[in-house]
N, C-alpha and C positions, 0 to 999 in steps of 0.2 A: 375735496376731502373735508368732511365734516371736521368741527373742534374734537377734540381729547379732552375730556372735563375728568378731574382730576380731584380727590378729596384724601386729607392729608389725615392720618391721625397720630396725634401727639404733637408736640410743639417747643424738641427740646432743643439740643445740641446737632441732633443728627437732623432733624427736620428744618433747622435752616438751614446746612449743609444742602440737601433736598432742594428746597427753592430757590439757593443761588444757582441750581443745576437745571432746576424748568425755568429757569429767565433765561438761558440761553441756550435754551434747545431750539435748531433751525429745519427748516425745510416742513416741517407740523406743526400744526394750530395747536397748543396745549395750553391746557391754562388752569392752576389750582384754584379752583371754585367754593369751599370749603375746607375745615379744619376743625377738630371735634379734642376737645380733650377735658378733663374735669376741674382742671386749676384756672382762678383768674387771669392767669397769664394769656389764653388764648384770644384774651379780647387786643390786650396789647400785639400778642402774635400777627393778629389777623390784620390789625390796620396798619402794622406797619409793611408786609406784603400785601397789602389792597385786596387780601380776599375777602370774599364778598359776604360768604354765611358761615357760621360760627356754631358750633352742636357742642353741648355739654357732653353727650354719649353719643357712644360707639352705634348704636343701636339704631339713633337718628339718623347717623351721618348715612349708613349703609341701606338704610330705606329710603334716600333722595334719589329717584329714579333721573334725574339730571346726571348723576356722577356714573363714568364709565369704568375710572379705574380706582382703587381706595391703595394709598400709599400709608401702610403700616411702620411707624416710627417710636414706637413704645417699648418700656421692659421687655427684656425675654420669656419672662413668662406667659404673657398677654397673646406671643404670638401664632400659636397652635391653632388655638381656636378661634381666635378674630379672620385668620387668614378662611379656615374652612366657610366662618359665618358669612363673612364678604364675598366667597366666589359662588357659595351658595344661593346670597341676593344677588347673583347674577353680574359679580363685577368682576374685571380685571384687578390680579394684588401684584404689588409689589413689596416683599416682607423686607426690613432690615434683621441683618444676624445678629443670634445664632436663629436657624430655623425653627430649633427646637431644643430642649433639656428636659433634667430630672428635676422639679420642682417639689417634690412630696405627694406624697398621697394623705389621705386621712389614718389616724392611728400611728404614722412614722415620728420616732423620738426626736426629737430638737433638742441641736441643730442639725439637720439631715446629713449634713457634710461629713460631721464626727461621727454620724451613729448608722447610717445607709447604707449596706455592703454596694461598693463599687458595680462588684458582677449583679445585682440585680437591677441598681439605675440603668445600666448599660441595656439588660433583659425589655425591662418595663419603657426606655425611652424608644427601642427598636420597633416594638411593639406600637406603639402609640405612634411614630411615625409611618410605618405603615396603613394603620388608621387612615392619617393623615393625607399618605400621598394617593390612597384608593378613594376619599375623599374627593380631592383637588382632580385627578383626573375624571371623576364622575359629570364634573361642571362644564369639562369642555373650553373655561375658559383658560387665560395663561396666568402662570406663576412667572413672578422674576425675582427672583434670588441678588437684594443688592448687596453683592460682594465686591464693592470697589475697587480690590486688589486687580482682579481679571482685569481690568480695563485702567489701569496706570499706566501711561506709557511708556514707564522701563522696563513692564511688564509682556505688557502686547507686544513691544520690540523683541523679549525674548522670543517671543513664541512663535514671531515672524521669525528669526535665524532660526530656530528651530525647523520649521516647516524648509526651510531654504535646503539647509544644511542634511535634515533627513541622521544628524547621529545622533547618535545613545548617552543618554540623560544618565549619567553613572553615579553621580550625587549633588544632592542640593542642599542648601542651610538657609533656611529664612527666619526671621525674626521678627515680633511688632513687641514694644519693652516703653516702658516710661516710669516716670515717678508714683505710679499709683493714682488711680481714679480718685475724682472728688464726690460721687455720687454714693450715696445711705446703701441703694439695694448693690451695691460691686461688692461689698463686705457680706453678703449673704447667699447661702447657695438656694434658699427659697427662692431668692427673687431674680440670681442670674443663672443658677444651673452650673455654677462651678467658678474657679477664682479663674486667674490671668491667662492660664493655657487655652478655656473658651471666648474668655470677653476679648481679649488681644491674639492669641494663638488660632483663633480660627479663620483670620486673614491669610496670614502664612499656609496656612495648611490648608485652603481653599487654593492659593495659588499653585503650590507644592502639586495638589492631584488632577490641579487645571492642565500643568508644564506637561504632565505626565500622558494625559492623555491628545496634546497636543504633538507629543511626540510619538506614542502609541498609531496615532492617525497618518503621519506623516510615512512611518517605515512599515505600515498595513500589518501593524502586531496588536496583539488585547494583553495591556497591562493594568493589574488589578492591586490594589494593597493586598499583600499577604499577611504580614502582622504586625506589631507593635510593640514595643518597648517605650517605658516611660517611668520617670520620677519626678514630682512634685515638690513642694514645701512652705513651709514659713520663714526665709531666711532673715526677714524684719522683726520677729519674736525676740528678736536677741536685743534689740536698741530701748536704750532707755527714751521716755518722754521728752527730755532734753534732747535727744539727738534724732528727733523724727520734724527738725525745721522744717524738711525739704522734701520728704521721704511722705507723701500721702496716705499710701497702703496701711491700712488698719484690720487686718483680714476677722471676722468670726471664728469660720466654717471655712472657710474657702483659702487655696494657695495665692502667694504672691510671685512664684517661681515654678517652671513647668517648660520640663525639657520633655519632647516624644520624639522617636524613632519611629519610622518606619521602612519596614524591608517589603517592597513590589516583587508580585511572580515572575518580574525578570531579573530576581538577583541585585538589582540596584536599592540604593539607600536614600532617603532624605530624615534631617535632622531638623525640627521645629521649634523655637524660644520664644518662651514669652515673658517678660518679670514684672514687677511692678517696683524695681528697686532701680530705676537706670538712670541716671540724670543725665541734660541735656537735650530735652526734648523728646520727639516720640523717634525712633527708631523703627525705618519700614524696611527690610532691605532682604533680598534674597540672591543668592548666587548658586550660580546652575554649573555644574562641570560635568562636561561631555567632553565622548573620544576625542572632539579635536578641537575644543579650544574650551573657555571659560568665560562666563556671561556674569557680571555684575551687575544686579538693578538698585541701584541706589535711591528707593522713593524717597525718603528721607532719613536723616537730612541728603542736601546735596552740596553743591557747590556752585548751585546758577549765580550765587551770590553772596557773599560775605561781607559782614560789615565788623567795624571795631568803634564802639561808641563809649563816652563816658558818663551822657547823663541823662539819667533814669528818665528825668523829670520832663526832659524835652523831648522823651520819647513816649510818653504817656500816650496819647493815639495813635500812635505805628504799631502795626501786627507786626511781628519778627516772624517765629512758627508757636506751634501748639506746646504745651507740658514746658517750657523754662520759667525758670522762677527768676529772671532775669531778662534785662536788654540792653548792657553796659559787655563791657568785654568785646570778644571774637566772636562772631554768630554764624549761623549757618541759614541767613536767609527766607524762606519759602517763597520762591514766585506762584503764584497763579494754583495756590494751594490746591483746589476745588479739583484743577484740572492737574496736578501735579501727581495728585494721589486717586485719579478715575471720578471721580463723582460726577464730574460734566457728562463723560462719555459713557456713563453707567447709565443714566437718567436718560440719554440721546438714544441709548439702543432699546431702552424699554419703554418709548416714545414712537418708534418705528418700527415693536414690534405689536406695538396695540394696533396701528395705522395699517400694517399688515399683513399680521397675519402670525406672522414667522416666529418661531422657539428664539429667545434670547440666549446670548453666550452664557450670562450666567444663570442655570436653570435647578428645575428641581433636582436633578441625578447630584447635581455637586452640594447642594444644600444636603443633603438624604449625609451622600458618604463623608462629606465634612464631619458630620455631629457623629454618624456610624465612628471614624478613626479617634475622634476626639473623647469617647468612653470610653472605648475599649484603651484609651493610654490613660484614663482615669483606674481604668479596672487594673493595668496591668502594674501601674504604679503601688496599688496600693497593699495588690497581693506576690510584689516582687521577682514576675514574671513576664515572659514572654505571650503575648496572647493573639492567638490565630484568627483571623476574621471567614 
C-alpha cells in the first residue's frame, strides 16, 4: 500500500490536535507533507512537526499533485469553498466543523446577526449546501466530516449498547459549555456563522442525530428530526468589566447561550446546550435514556483522574485539561485527551478510508443535517416558534 500524503491547511489549535492524531495512526503509511496557511507561524508550525513544504496559499497547497488528501483546519467561513476547491483538484478533504453557515452576502447590514432574519440564513445556507453537496458528489472523491464526538469512546460505547440492546432512545441531553472562546472571529457571526450553539452545540447535536440513527438502524425504523425548538442569548451582557476575570465571551452578534429541542418522527426528544459562561473546563457530556436503562458518556470532564495541588508555579508545565484558569485546587484530570475526546480515532478512520475505499462514520449526510437542525433552532429562536423541518 502506497503512502497517504496528506496536506494540512491552517495551523491553529485544531491542526495540532490533527497531527498528534496522524503520528499515531497504525496499520497505513500517512504522513503530513505539507501545510499552507498566511501567518508567519507556519514556518514555526512546520519545523516543529517536520513537515517538509510550507505554502503561503490555499491555492498552492491544492495544486501539489504529491498530496492525496488536503486536511481543512480554518475559520468556518473558509470552508464551503476550499472543501468544493480541493476535491475538485482532485483530492480527498477532510473538513473540520461547522461544515457550513450563514456568513453574509453583499449588501447585508452589519452586524448580520442583529440585522439578518433568521428564516432567510436558514433559506440561503440550505441552499448553498446543496450547492455544495451536488458539488462534492460530482468529484467522486470522499468527504470526512471531523466530528470528533462520533468517535469518543463514551460515545462509540453508547452506540455499541445501543446496537446490542436494539431499545428506544426516548431522550437524550448533551452539552459542550466553557468559559468562552479566546479567538477575535467567535465574537462575530461573519466569521463563525453564529455564537456558542454552532461553534460548541454542533458537537452535541452531531452526536444527538448520530445516537439516533444508530438506533433507527439497529430496530430496522427511519428516524428523522421533525422539528425544533430553541432560545438563545447574551446572558454575559449583564456583567460589568470587573467581573468578566474569568468569563472570556465578549459576544458582538452572536449568543453565548443556546438551548435547542428537538422532537424526531418517532415522538422522542433530545435537548442540546451550549454556553460560553461555564467554568471549570470544557464540558462534553451526553446522556441517552432509553426503555431500559440510561447511558452516561462523560467525555469530559471525567474521573480517570483527579488531582488536588497547591502550587501554581510547580505546575507550570503540566496540562491538567482545556478552559481552567487554574491548576491548584481539586481537578478533573484529562488522560490521553486526543484519544479521550475522538481525535486519535477520528484521524484512524479517515486514514483507512482513503487506503480503502469505504464512506467514514462521520460523513456528509451528518454534516448536511447537523447545520440543517442548527438554523432552523437559530430561526425558531428568534421568531419564538416551533419550526418544522
Amino acid at each position: 500500500m502506497r503512502k497517504i500524503r496528506i496536506g494540512l491547511v491552517g495551523c491553529g489549535f485544531v491542526a495540532e490536535l490533527h497531527m498528534h492524531a496522524y503520528r499515531r495512526v497504525y496499520g497505513i503509511d500517512a504522513e503530513v507533507v505539507a501545510v499552507a496557511a498566511r501567518g508567519n507561524q507556519v514556518v514555526d508550525f512546520a519545523k516543529r512537526h517536520r513537515i517538509s513544504t510550507t505554502y503561503r496559499s490555499f491555492a498552492d497547497l491544492i495544486a501539489d499533485g504529491a498530496i492525496d488528501v488536503v486536511d481543512i483546519c480554518t475559520p468556518p467561513n473558509l470552508h464551503a469553498s476550499m472543501v468544493v476547491a480541493a476535491m475538485q483538484a482532485g483530492k480527498h478533504v477532510i473538513c473540520e466543523k461547522p461544515f457550513a453557515g450563514y456568513f453574509g452576502r453583499q449588501g447585508d447590514p452589519a452586524p448580520i446577526g442583529r440585522h439578518v432574519p433568521k428564516a432567510l440564513m436558514y433559506q440561503r445556507v440550505l441552499e448553498e449546501m446543496e450547492e455544495t453537496r451536488a458539488a462534492i458528489e460530482k468529484t467522486g472523491k470522499l468527504f470526512m466530516y471531523a466530528e470528533d464526538w462520533i468517535y469518543a469512546p463514551a460515545v462509540t460505547k453508547t452506540a455499541e449498547i445501543l446496537k446490542a440492546t436494539k431499545d428506544k432512545v426516548l431522550f437524550i441531553k448533551a452539552e459542550e459549555s466553557h468559559s468562552g472562546s479566546h479567538a477575535a472571529h467567535a465574537a462575530k457571526w461573519a466569521t463563525t456563522g453564529g455564537g456558542s450553539l454552532i461553534r460548541m452545540g454542533c458537537h452535541p447535536l452531531s452526536a444527538v442525530l448520530h445516537l439516533k440513527q444508530v438506533e433507527a438502524r439497529a430496530r430496522g425504523e427511519a428516524i428523522v428530526a421533525a422539528s425544533v425548538t430553541c432560545d438563545v442569548g447574551n446572558v454575559t451582557a449583564c456583567l460589568r468589566p470587573d467581573e468578566r476575570a474569568y468569563i472570556k465571551a465578549n459576544p458582538v452578534d452572536v449568543e453565548d447561550f443556546g438551548m435547542l429541542t428537538i422532537t424526531f418522527s418517532d415522538g422522542t426528544k433530545a435537548a442540546v446546550f451550549s454556553g460560553d459562561m461555564i467554568m471549570g473546563g470544557v464540558r462534553n457530556v451526553i446522556e441517552t435514556y432509553t426503555s431500559g436503562g440510561s447511558l452516561f458518556a462523560n467525555i469530559t470532564p471525567n474521573t480517570h483522574m483527579m488531582s488536588y495541588q497547591t502550587s501554581e508555579e510547580k505546575l507550570a508545565s503540566v496540562y491538567i485539561t482545556e478552559k481552567v484558569d487554574r491548576k491548584t485546587g481539586w481537578q478533573y484530570v484529562c488522560l490521553e485527551e486526543e484519544w479521550t475526546r475522538g481525535y486519535q480515532q477520528e484521524i484512524q478512520d479517515f486514514m483507512e478510508c482513503v487506503a480503502t475505499g469505504r464512506q467514514p462514520l462521520s460523513d456528509l449526510a451528518l454534516a448536511f443535517e447537523t447545520i440543517k437542525v442548527n438554523y432552523a433552532g437559530y430561526w425558531a429562536a428568534e421568531e419564538g416558534r416551533r419550526v418544522t423541518l
